[in-house]
VMD Tcl script that draws the C-alpha trace (Angstrom):
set ca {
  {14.93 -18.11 3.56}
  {11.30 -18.55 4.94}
  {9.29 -21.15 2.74}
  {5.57 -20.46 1.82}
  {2.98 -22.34 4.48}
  {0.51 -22.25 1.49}
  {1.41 -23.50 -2.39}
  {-0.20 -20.50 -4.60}
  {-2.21 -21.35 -7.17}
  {-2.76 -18.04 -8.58}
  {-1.62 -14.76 -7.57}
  {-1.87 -10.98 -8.61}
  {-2.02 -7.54 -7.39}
  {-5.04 -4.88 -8.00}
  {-4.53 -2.84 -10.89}
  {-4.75 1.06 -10.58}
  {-4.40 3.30 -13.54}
  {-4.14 2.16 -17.07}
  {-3.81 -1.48 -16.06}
  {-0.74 -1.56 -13.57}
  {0.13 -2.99 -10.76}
  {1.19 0.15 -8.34}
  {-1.02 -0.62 -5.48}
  {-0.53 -2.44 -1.76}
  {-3.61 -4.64 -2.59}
  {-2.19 -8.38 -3.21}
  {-4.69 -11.45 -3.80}
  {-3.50 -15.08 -3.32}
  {-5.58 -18.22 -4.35}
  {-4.08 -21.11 -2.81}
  {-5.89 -24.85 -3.00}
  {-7.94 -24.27 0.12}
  {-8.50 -20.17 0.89}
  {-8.80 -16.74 -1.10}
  {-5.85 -14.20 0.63}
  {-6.30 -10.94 0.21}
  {-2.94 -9.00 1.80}
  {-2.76 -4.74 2.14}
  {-0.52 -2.45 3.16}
  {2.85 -1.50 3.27}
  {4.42 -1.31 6.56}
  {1.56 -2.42 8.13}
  {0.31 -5.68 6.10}
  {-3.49 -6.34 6.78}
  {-4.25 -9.84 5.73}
  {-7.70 -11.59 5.16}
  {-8.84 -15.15 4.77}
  {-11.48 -16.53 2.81}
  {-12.32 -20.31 3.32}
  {-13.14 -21.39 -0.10}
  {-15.83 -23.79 0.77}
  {-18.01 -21.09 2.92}
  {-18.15 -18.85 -0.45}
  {-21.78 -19.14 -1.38}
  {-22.12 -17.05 -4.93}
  {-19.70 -14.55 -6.80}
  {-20.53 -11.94 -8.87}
  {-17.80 -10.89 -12.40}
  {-18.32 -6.80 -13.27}
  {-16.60 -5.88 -15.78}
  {-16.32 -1.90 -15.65}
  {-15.69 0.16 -18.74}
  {-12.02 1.57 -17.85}
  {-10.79 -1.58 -16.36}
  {-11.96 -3.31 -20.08}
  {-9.93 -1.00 -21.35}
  {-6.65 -3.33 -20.06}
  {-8.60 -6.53 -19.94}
  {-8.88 -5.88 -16.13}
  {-12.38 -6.83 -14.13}
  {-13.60 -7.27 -10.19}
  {-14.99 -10.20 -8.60}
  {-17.10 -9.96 -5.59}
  {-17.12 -13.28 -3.40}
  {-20.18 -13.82 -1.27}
  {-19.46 -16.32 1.54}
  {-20.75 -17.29 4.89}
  {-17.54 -16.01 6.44}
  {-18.24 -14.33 9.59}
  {-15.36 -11.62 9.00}
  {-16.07 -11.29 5.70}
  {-19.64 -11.78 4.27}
  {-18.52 -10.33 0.87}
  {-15.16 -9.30 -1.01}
  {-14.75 -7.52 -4.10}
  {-11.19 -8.37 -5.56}
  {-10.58 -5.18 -8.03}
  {-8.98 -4.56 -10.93}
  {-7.20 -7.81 -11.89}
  {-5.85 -9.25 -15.11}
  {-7.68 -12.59 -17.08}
  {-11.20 -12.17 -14.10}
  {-12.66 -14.57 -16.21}
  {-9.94 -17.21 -15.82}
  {-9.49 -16.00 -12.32}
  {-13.46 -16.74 -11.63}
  {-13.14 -20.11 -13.23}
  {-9.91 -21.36 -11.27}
  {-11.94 -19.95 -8.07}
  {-14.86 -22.23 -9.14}
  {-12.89 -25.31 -9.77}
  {-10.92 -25.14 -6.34}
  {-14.50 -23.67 -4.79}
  {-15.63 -27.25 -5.83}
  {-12.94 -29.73 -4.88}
  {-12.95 -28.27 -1.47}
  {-17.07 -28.39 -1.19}
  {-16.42 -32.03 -2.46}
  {-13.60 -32.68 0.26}
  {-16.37 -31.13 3.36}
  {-19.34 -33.10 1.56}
  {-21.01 -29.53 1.16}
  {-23.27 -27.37 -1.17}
  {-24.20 -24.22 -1.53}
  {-27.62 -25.22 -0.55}
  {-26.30 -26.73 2.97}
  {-24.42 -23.11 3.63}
  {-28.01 -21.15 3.35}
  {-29.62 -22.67 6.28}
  {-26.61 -22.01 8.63}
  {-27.37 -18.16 8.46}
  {-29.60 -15.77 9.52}
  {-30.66 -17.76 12.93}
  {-29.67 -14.92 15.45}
  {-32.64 -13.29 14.58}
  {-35.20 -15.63 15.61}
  {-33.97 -15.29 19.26}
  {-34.73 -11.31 19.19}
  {-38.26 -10.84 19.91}
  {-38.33 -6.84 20.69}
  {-40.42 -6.18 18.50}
  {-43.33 -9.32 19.15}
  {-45.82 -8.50 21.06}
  {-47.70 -10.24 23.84}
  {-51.28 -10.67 22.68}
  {-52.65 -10.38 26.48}
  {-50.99 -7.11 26.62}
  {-53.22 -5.89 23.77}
  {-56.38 -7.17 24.99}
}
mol new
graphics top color blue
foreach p $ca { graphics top sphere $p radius 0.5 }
foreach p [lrange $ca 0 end-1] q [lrange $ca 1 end] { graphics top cylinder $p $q radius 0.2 }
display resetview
């Protein structure tokens, strides 16, 4: 039998109707990375390095309240993924707090902040000057 690379911390599947599990949709929290694996036959999977997320967001919509259900959207300065919104799962608020306390033993482990992961974005733009103007041009 194949052993697990990664030792899950906390796993679960998103929720559809009235609270159960019947979807393709499963989320893994290991000690290092937020997996996110779909499909059936085909299997899509997705990897979130848990020091690049930056913020998350808890919503906490009025059916999935209904069976203590919520969504968490992860922000991070992954390149694939800039933002994920894990639906529909069981205990979000424990879920959001276990993401926060591996979030910052791996920022701990790579010496970094939030803070240090704002400046390494949004420099590609700087090199794109289309739209500047030369000033001799307009004179």
């Amino acid at each position: 039998m194949k052993k697990n690379a990664f030792e899950y911390v906390w796993t679960d599947k998103k929720r559809s109707i009235f609270g159960l599990p019947l979807t393709f949709t499963r989320y893994y929290l290991t000690e290092s990375k937020f997996i996110t694996r779909t499909g059936f036959l085909n299997i899509d999977e997705d990897e979130i390095d848990l020091y690049k997320i930056t913020d998350k967001k808890v919503k906490y919509p009025f059916f999935q309240r209904l069976v203590n259900c919520g969504t968490i959207i992860i922000y991070s300065r992954d390149a694939d993924t800039p933002s994920k919104e894990v639906h529909c799962i069981k205990n979000v608020r424990k879920v959001s707090e276990l993401i926060d306390k591996y979030l910052n033993i791996m920022r701990d482990k790579y010496g970094i902040r939030g803070r240090d992961m704002m400046s390494m974005h949004g420099h590609e733009h700087y090199d794109d000057c289309d739209d500047v103007h030369d000033h001799d041009e307009d004179y």
